[in-house]
C-alpha positions, -999 to +999 in steps of 0.1 A: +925-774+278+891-769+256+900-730+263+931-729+252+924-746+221+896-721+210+918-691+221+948-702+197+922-706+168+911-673+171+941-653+171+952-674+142+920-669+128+916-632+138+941-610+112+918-624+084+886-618+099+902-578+106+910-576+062+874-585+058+860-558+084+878-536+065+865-545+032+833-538+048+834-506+060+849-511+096+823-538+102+834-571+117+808-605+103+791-616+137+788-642+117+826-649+105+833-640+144+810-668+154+827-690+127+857-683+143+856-687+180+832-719+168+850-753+169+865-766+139+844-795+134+817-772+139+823-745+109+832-769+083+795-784+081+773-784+053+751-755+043+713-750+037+700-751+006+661-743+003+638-775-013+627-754-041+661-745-049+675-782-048+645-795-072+652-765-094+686-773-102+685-809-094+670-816-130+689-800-162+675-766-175+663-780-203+639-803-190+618-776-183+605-757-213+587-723-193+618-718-172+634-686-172+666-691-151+697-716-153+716-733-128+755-721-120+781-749-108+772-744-074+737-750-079+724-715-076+692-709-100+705-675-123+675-655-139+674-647-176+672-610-189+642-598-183+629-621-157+631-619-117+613-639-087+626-670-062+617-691-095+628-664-125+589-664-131+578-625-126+588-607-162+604-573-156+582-547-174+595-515-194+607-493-178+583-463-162+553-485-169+531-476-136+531-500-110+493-494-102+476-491-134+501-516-154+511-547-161+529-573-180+531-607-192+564-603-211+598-587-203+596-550-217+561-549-224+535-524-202+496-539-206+471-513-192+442-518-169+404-507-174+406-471-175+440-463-185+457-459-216+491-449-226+527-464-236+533-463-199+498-466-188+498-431-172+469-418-189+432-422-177+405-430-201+376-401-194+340-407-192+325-418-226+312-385-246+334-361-226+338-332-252+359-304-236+368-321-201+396-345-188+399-369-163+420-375-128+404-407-124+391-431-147+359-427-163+358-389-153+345-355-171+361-326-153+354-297-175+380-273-190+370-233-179+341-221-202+321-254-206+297-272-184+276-302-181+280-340-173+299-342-212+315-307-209+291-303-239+276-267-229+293-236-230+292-209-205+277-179-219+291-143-217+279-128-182+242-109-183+233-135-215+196-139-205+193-180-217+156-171-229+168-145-252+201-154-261+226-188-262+260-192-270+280-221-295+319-211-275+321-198-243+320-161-231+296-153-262+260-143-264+239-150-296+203-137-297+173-153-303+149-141-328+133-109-319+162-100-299+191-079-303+224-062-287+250-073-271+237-086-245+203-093-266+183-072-241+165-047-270+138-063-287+141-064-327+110-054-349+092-079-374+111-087-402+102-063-431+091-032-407+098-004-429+088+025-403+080+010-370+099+001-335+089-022-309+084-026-271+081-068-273+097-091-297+088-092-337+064-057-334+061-030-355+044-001-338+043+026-368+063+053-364+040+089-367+024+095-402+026+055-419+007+026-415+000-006-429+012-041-410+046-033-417+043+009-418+053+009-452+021+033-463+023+072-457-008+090-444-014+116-465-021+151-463-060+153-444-082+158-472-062+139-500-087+119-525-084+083-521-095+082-557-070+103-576-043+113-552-019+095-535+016+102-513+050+087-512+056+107-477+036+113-449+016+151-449+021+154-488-004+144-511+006+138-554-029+136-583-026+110-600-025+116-639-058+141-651-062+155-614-046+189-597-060+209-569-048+207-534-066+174-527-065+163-563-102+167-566-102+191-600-100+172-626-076+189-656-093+202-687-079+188-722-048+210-732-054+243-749-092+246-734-095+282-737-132+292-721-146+255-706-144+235-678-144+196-670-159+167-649-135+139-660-097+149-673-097+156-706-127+173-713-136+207-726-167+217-714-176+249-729-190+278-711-225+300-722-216+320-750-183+296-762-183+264-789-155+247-807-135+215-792-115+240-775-144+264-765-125+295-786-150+306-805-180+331-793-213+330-800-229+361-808-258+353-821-281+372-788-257+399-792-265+403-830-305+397-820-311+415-787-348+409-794-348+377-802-365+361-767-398+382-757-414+387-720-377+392-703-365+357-714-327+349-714-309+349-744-281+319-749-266+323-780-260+286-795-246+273-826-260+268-860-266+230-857-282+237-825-304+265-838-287+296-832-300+307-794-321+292-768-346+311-750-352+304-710-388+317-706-397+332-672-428+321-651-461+321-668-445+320-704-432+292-731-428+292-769-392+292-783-395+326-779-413+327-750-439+344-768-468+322-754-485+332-720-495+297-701-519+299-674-508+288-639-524+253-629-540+244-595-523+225-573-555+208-559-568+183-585-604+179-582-621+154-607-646+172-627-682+157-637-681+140-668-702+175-689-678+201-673-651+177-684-659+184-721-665+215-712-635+223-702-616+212-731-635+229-751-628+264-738-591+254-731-590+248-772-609+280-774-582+299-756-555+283-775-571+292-812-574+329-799-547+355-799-533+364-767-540+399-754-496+406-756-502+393-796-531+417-799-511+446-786-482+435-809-498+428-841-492+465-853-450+462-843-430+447-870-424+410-867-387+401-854-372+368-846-383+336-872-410+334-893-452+330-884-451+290-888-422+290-867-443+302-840-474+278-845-451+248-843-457+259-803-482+235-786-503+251-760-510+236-727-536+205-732-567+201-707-559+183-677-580+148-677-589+127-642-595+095-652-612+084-618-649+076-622-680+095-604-696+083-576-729+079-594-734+042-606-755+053-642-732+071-665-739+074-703-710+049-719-705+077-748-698+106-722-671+083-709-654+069-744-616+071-739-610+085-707-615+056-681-632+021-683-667+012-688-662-019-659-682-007-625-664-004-593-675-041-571-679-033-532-658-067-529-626-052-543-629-021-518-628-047-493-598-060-510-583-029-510-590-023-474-579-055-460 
């Protein structure tokens, strides 16, 4: 009988449970189906309803302040905007904010963790100091192409850019170092201010041929060129200075106009034998007028008038101003004479010079040429020669000695003196 009743309930039952298969896709509610082949009594009972859900709804909304969620008429708790969770307490954050790296405390808000920045917190924070790098990962420095180093703060240099002659401020460049140059600063540069030089090392100056100096700025001059009045702008030459000329500048330049004289010092006008004047123009012919004039083969230099007309160079054995005087020819060992033959010979040298000499004698009948007689006695003839060393004798009359050494006697104790 029990059968029976539970078949007739489900085919009464059964033409609604079909229209709600098909409002779900073909598929028949186990559930409704097991409501339906269930007893009455049994399907009508009361439903479930969680604890939480019962004290959520069993006091008014707005008894609780912080709530996020209201209660329908059949006591189901409905979220507010923005909110989700059994309770409504888990805000909903904006939209694209990550899921990983944020977070938020209010509906439509996106907080960002340590290391990530951004509107959607999508963005890592890099290392602190990264200059020219990014990050994958928080707190990263990956370097962009061209730099290097923990803070991407180095950049890669041009390739062949020795680092201990060149460096580099953007990458793929190479700027040399001092004392080196090119474009790969692999050729040494020379010292700042080398005029003439090159270089094998960093800041030389090795002088090119023909200068010198520390920075070859002086020309070597042509080989023989005075240091003293020549000089040379380019190596091999060699330019006098002003009052110099020659080949090596050593001739010095007479004054202008110098017609017949030479110089020692520029400017001068030295005049040569037979010339006078400041520009040596005029000729003396005063021997040429006077062929006689100097006796005995003596040269005749004509000279001017404040000089006395000529000058006489007297050969050997003669003097006088017209070498008119024979001289006799002294020894050339000096032996000291006793003090008799001394006075002696003075005497007979004054003898010889009061007599006439045997060329006068001979002459005396020849007219007179040349300057008057007192002329020629203003001559002085050679003087006695006078050793003042004393005699070895130890008496000696004090008058034979008067004027010619001193009376004191010679002490054996200043021989010894002498010798010691």
């Amino acid at each position: 009988m029990m059968i029976l009743l539970l078949i007739a309930t489900f085919l009464v039952n059964f033409p609604h449970q079909l229209a709600r298969s098909d409002a779900n896709n073909g598929l028949i509610s186990i559930a409704a189906l097991g409501a339906s082949v269930l007893p009455v009594g049994l399907a009508v009972g009361t439903r479930y309803v969680p604890k939480w859900k019962k004290q959520a709804c069993e006091i008014p909304a707005s008894q609780h302040p912080n709530s996020h969620y209201i209660c329908d008429e059949a006591g189901e708790v409905k979220c507010l905007p923005g909110w989700t969770g059994d309770l409504c307490d888990v805000p909903i954050c904006r939209k694209g904010c990550d899921p990983l790296q944020g977070y938020c405390r209010r509906p439509g808000e996106c907080r960002c963790k340590l290391g990530f920045y951004g509107e959607l917190c999508d963005k890592c924070v890099a290392l602190p100091g990264c200059q020219h790098g990014r990050c994958n990962v928080s707190f990263e420095c990956s370097c962009d192409p061209g730099w290097k180093g923990m803070f991407c703060s180095e950049p890669v240099c041009a390739p062949d850019c020795l680092s201990s002659q060149g460096y580099c401020e953007k990458p793929g460049e190479c700027r040399c170092r001092l004392g080196w140059q090119g474009p790969k600063c692999k050729q040494c540069a020379v010292l700042p201010g080398c005029a003439h030089g090159t270089c094998q090392g960093p800041l030389e100056c090795r002088c090119d041929p023909g200068w010198t100096g520390l920075l070859c700025q002086t020309p070597i001059c042509a080989q023989g060129c005075s240091r003293e009045h020549g000089g040379c702008r380019r190596p091999g030459t060699c330019r006098c200075r002003v009052g110099w000329t020659g080949a090596n500048c050593t001739e010095c330049v007479p004054y202008p106009g110098c017609v017949h004289g030479s110089c020692k010092r520029p400017w001068e006008c030295r005049c040569e034998p037979g010339w006078s004047d400041d520009l040596c123009n005029e000729k003396l012919t005063y021997c040429d007028e006077h062929p006689d004039v100097c006796r005995n083969n003596a040269t005749c230099i004509s000279m001017t008038q404040e000089d006395g007309d000529y000058r006489c160079i007297c050969p050997l054995g003669y003097m006088g101003r017209q070498c008119q005087i024979k001289t006799m020819v002294p020894s050339m060992e000096l032996i000291p004479p006793m003090p008799d033959a001394a006075t002696e010979l003075s005497q007979d040298v004054q003898s010889l010079a009061d007599k006439p000499s045997i060329e006068e004698t001979s002459n005396e009948d020849k007219p007179e040429k040349g300057p008057p007689k007192d002329e020629e006695q203003t001559a002085e003839p050679l003087g006695p020669i006078v050793i003042t060393d004393p005699p070895t004798t130890t008496t000696v009359d004090p008058a034979a000695t008067a004027g010619k050494w001193p009376t004191e006697e010679a002490t054996t104790e200043r021989d010894d003196e002498n010798e010691t």
